[in-house]
C-alpha positions as a printed NumPy array, in Angstrom:
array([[117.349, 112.166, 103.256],
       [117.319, 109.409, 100.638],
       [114.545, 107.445, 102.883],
       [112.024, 110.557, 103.176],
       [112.322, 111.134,  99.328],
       [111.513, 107.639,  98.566],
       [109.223, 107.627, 101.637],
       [106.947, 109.908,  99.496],
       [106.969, 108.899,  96.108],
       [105.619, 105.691,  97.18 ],
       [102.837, 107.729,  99.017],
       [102.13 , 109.78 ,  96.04 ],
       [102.983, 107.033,  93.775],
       [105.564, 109.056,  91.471],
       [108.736, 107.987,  90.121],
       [112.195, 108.888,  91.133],
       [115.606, 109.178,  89.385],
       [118.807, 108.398,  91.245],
       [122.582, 107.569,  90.092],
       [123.747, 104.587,  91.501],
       [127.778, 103.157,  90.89 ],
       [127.757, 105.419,  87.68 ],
       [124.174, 104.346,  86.46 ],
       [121.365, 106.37 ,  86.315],
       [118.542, 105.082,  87.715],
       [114.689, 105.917,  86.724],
       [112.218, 103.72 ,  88.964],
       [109.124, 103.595,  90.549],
       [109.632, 102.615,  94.364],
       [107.195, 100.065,  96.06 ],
       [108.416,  98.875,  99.184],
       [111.153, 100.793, 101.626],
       [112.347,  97.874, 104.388],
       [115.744,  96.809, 105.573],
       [117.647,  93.645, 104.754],
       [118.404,  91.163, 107.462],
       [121.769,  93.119, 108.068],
       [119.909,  96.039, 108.551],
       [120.765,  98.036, 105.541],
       [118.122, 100.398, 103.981],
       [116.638,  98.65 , 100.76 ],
       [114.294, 100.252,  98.117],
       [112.421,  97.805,  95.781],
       [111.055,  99.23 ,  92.813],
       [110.434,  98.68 ,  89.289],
       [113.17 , 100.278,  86.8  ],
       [111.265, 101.62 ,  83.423],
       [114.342, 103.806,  81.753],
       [117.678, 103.949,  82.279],
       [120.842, 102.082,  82.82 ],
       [122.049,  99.249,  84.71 ],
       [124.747,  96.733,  85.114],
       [124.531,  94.261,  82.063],
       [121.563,  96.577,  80.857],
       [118.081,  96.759,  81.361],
       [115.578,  94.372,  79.348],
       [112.71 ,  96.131,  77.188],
       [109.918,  97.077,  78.974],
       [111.499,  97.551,  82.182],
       [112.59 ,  95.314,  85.15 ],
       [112.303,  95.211,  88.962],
       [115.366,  96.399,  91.422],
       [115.994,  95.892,  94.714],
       [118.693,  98.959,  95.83 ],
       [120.521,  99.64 ,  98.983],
       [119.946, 103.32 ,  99.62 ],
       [123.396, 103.818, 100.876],
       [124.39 , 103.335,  96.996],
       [122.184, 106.177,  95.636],
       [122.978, 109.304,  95.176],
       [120.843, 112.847,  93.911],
       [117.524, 110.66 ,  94.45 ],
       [114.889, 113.278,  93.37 ],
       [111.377, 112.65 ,  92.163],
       [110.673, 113.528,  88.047],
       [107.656, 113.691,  87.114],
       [107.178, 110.587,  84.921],
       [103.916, 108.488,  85.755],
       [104.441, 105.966,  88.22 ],
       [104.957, 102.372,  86.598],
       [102.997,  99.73 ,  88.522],
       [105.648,  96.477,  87.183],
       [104.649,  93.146,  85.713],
       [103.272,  90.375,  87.894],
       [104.125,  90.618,  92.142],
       [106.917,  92.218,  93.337],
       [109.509,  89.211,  93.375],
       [111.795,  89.878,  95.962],
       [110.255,  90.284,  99.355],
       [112.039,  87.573, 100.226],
       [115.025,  89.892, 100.501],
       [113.626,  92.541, 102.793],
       [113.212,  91.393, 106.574],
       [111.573,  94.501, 107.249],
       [108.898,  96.761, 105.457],
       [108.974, 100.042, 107.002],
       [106.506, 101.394, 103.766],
       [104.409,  99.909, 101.282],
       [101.953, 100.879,  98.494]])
């Protein structure tokens, strides 16, 4: 459910909310892979929201296991392209989509 939600925002390039651990969540997803153990990873850049020991000004990327989000649904704010290169491909052994 989660995948196919993120699956399309990164097609149509819109940003999603989610709630994560108690933390809400408001990103813009770039890459949907797996890790090398196989679990489902989003990697996105967080604009707005909240985040364990915060979230810096302007935003920040976020790679997230989508077995930790919950009520992922897209919300209509613009879709925020990030600073510099995605940084942490390195974590994802497998890109099933990209932008």
């Amino acid at each position: 459910m989660h995948h196919d939600v993120i699956r399309d925002a990164i097609i149509s390039k819109r940003s999603v909310t989610a709630q994560e651990n108690g933390y809400t969540r408001r990103f813009s997803p770039h890459k949907l892979g797996r890790e090398s153990n196989g679990e489902d990873v989003v990697i996105g850049y967080q604009y707005a929201g909240d985040r364990p020991g915060g979230l810096p000004k302007g935003g920040d990327w976020c790679c997230l296991r989508l077995s930790s989000l919950d009520e992922v649904e897209p919300n209509g704010d613009e879709w925020v392209r990030g600073h510099g290169e995605v940084p942490r491909d390195h974590l994802v052994s497998l890109v099933v989509w990209n932008c």
